[in-house]
N, C-alpha and C positions, 0 to 999 in steps of 0.2 A: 207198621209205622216206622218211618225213619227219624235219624236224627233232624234232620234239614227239614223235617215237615214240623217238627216243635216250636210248639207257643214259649212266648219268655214266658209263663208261668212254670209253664212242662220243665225249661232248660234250668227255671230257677229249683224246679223241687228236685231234680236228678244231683243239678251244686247240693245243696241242702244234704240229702242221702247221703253223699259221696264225702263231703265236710264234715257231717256229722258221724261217721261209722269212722271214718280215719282217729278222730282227736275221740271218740268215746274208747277205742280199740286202746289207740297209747298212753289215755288216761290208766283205765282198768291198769297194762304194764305198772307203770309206774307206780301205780297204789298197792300192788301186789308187792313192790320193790321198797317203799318205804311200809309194810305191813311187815314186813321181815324184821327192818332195823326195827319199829316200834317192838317188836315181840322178844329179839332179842336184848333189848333196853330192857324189858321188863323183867324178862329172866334174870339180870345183874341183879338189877332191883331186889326182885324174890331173893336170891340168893343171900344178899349184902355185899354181892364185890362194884355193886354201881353206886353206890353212897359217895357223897365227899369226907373227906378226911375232916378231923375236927384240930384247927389251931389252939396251943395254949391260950391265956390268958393274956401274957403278954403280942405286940404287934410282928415282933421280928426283929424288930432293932438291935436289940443288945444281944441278938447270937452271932457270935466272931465265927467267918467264912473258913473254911478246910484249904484255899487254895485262894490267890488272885483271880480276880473276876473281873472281867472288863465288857464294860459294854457298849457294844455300837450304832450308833445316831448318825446316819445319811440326811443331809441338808441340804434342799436349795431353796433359797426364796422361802426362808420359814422365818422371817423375822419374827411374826405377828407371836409365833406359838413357843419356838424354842427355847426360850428363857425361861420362860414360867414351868419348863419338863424339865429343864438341867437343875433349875432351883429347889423343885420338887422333889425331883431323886437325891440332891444332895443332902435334903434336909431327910428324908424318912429312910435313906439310906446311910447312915453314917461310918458304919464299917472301913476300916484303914484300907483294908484288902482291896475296895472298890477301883476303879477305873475307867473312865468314862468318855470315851471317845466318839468327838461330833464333828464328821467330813463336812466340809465347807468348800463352796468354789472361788475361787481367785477374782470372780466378776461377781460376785455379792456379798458385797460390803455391807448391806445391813442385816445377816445374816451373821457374819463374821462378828459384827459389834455386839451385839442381843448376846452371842456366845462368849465374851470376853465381861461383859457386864452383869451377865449371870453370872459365873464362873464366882466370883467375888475374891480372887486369888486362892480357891481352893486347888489345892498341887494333886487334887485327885481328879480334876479335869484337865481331857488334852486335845485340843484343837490342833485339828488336819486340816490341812488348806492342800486341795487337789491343785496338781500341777499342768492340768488342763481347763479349761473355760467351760462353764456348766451351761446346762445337763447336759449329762453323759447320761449312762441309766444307774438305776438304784444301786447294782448289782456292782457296777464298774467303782462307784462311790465306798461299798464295803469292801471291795479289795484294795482298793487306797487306804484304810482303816487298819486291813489285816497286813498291808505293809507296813505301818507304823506300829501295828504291833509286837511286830514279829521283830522290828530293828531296836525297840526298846526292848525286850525280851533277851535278845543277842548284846545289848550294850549295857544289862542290867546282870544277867546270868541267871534272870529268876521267868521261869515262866507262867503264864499263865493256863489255871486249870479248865476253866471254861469262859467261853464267849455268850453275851448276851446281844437278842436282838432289839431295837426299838426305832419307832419310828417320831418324829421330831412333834407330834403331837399329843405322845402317851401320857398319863396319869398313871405310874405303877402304883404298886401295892405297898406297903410298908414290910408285908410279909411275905412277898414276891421273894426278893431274893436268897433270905435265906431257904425257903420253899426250894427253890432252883439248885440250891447249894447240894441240899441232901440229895434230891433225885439225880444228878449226873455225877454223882458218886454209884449209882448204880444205872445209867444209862449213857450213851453218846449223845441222844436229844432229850429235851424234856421240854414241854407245854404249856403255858397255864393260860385259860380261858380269858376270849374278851369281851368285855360288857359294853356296849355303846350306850354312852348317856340318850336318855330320853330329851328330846327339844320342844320345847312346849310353843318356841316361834316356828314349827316345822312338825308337825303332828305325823304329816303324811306322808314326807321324804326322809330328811332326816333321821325321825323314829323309828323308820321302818327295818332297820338293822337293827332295832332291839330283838325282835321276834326273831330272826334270823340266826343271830348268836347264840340267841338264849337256847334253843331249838338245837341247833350243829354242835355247839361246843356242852349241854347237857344232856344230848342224847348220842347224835349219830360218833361223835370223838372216844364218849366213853365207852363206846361198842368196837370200836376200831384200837382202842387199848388194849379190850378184853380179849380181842381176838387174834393180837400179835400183830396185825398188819402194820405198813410201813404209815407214821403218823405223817400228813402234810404240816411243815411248817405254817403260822400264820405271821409272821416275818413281826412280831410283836410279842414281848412276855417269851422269848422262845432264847431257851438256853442249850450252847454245842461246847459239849468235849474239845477238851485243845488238842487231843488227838486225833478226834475225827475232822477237824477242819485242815490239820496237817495232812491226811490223808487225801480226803477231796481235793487238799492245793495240790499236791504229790500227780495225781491222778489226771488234774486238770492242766499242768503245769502253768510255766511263769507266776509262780506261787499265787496263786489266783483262787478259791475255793468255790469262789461266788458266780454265774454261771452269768457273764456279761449281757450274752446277746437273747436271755431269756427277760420276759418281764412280770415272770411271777418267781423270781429267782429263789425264795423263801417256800412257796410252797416244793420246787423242785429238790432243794437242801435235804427235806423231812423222810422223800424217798430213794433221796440218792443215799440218805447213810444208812436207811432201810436196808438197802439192796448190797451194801457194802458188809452185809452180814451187824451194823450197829443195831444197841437196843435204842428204840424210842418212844418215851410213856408219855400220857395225857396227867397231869397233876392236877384235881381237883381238888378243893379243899375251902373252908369254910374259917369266919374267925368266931371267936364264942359268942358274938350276938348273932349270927346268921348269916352275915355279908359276905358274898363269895370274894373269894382271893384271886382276883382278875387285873387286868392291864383293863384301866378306863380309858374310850374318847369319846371326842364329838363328830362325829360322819358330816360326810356332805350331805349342807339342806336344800342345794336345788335343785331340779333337776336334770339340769344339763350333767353338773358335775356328779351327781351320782353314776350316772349313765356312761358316764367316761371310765366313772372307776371300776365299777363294773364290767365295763369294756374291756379294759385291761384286765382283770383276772379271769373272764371267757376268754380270750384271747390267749393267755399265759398258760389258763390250766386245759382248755381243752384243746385246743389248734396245735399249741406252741409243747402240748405237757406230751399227749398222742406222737407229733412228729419224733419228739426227742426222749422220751422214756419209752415209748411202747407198751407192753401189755406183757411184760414181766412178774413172775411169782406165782403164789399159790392162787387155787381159785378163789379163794377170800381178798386176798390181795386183788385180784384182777376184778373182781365185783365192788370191789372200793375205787376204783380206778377209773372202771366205766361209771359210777356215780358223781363222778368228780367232775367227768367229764361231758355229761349228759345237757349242758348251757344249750347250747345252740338247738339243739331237738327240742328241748323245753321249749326254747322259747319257738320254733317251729310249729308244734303243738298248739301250745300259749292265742298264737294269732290265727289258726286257721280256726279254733273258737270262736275271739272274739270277734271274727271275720264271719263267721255264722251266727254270731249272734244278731250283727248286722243285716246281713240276706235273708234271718228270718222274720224282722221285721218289717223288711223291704215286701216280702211276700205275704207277710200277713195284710197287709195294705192293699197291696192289689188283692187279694183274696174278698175282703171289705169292698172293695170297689166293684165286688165281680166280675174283677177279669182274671180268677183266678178259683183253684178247689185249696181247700187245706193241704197244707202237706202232714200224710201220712207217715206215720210209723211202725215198723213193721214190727214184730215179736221181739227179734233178735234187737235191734236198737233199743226197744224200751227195756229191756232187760238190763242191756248194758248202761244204759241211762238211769237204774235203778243202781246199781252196783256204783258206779260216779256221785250219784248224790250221798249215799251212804257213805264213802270212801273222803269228801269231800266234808261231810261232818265228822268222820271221825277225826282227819287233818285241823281242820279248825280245834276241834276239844284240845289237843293236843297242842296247837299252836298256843291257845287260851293258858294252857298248864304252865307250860314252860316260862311263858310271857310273865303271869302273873307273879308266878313263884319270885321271879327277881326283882319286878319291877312295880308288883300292886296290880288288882282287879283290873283299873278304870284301865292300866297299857295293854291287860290285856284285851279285857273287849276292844279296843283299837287295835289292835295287831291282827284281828278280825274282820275290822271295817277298810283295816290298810290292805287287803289282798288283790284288791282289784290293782290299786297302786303297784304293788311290790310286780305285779304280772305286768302291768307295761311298760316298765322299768325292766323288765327280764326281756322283753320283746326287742324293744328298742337297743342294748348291748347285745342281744344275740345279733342281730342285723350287722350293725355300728363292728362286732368283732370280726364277723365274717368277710367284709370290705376290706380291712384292716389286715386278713391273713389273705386273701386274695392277694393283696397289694406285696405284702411281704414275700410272696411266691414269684412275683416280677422284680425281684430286688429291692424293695424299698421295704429299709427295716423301722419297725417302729420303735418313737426314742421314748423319755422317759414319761412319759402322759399323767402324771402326777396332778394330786386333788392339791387345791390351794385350802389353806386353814385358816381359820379368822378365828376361832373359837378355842378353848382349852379346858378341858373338866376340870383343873385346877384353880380354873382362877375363878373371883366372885363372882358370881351368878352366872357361868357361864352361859348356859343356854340362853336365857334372857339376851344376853350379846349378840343373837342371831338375829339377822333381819331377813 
């Protein structure tokens, strides 16, 4: 029998076979890939070096900084959120030593005002007005920052010991920065975890970065500390060495440190001072009622805008991270590297699935109508489809663990119900990035694709404020 002699039923069960052996083959991979980090997570655990650190008593407040510390806030179009983060940190950060630097563009004025009104004349806020018309990208925004830093530094004689990252949405910790303090006294990067508020207007999008955090920044981060390798920045809660950003300006020149024409410029930061021989640690830690010591937000709750944001860190980390870091360092390093960078296959995967899951309904149907036999599954299929269901509850249990620990039972059983969700939201960015690095391959660079904010974990009732 030939191919050209086949019934669509025939042609549908050959797709089916072919569909289904491909995503059961790359599932198993990947379950074998995160069975590793699960195992290795667990060994910290046994051991005690995977625990969080326990904070005193007190929040952080009242311990005076070893060095100036400044931190940097890129802004455009953040009316809505920016005031209520500078007032924030102003207030649970009181320390003399602080400095607080919020880029602004010369064509948003009510970004500009939010930041002067916040401010309340405190002389430990300093407003940068870029001398070009916004957006530019994020990246080009914190080298305008690191200009201003570097001329008050030079016109002060005092410099500063480390630079902090933040984005115009954060809710810091009260105990963040002295955290931050001690650890780049013994590191050039240092880390602390981010917790995405749960939206209770937004169950299914929005939330869906609880699990995802809770999950990366408490399991696969703390294995990637233990293990030496180079941490990615999350361009939030993320503190550098004044020596290692002099280096990277040195390195990049036109004192520039921050990597313009990347648009995951934070995560590139984490391995370029990896690679520069700096140390970089994951900081966890805990306050004495249990509350992890994290950088809060509120994530995008629709889904266009998740999908964008998303967009851009496939795009940044794997298209844009592969072209321009390569596949540098030990094999531990490079097996972090490929994880990092496995978006687009995921979501490849991801859809020839749910793409089978479709044609095997379409065939069950005809099958039902009689114009068609069952499709068959051979030994080797059902086996591997035994090992995916297995692999596939043990993933849940684990998403469940991580979920609940932070956030309570009931987010975790949703962060269970949200996988279907979280998977065509991976589909959709894998597509949407790959268009986007095409495009960037014919010249046309992408600018700065930024998530718009409406919401603030700071302010009352934030989530409630989502519509």
């Amino acid at each position: 029998m030939t191919y050209a002699s086949f019934t669509l039923a025939e042609w549908l069960a050959v797709l089916q076979h072919e569909l289904l052996l491909f995503a059961a083959i790359f599932f198993v991979i990947g379950a074998a890939d995160e069975l590793a980090v699960d195992i290795g997570w667990l060994w910290l655990r046994l051991t005690g070096r995977g625990k969080a650190q326990r904070c005193g008593t007190g929040n952080g407040a009242d311990q005076a900084l070893s060095g100036m510390a400044a931190v940097f806030i890129p802004a455009w179009q953040e009316a809505a959120v920016i005031g209520t983060t500078i007032s924030h940190a102003l207030s649970v950060w009181p320390q003399s030593k602080l400095r607080i630097y919020v880029g602004c563009y010369r064509n948003d004025v009510a970004t500009i005002a939010a930041v002067i009104e916040a401010a309340g004349g405190d002389q430990r806020l300093r407003l940068v007005i870029h001398d070009v018309a916004g957006p530019s990208t994020k990246a080009d925004c914190l080298n305008r920052l690191y200009a201003a830093l570097s001329e008050d530094e030079r016109r002060s004689g005092n410099n500063s010991h480390m630079v902090l990252l933040h984005d115009a949405e954060d809710m810091v910790d009260p105990a963040g920065l002295a955290l931050l303090d001690r650890a780049i006294q013994q590191a050039e990067l240092a880390q602390l975890p981010v917790l995405p508020m749960p939206q209770p207007r937004s169950r299914w999008i929005g939330s869906h970065y609880c699990e995802e955090f809770a999950e990366a920044h408490g399991k696969a981060m703390v294995l990637r500390d233990a293990m030496g390798t180079g941490l990615p920045s999350a361009g939030v809660g993320c503190a550098i060495s004044r020596g290692a950003l002099f280096l990277l300006a040195a390195e990049r020149g036109e004192n520039a440190p921050f990597a313009a024409d990347c648009l995951t410029e934070d995560y590139e930061l984490g391995l370029s001072i990896a690679e520069m021989g700096g140390r970089t640690r994951f900081v966890r830690a805990r306050h004495a009622d249990g509350q992890l010591v994290a950088t809060r937000a509120c994530f995008p709750h629709e889904l266009r805008a998740a999908v964008r944001q998303k967009t851009r860190w496939v795009l940044g980390i794997a298209f844009q991270g592969w072209d321009r870091m390569g596949w540098n360092g030990s094999l531990a390093e490079r097996w972090m590297r490929l994880r990092d960078r496995r978006g687009p296959f995921t979501a490849l995967v991801l859809a020839a699935a749910y793409a089978l899951l479709v044609l095997a309904g379409f065939a069950s149907l005809l099958s039902l109508l009689g114009l068609g036999a069952p499709f068959e599954i051979s030994p080797l299929l059902r086996a591997l489809l035994v090992i995916n269901f297995a692999s596939f509850l043990w993933r849940a249990a684990f998403r469940f663990a991580f979920t609940a620990h932070e956030y309570g039972a009931m987010e975790g059983l949703r962060s269970i119900l949200r996988i279907p969700v979280t998977n065509v939201i991976a589909i959709m960015a894998g597509r949407r990035a790959l268009v986007s690095y095409l495009a960037s391959l014919a010249g046309k660079m992408p600018a700065w694709d930024k998530t718009a904010h409406d919401a603030h974990p700071a302010s009352p009732n934030p989530r409630e404020a989502l519509t």
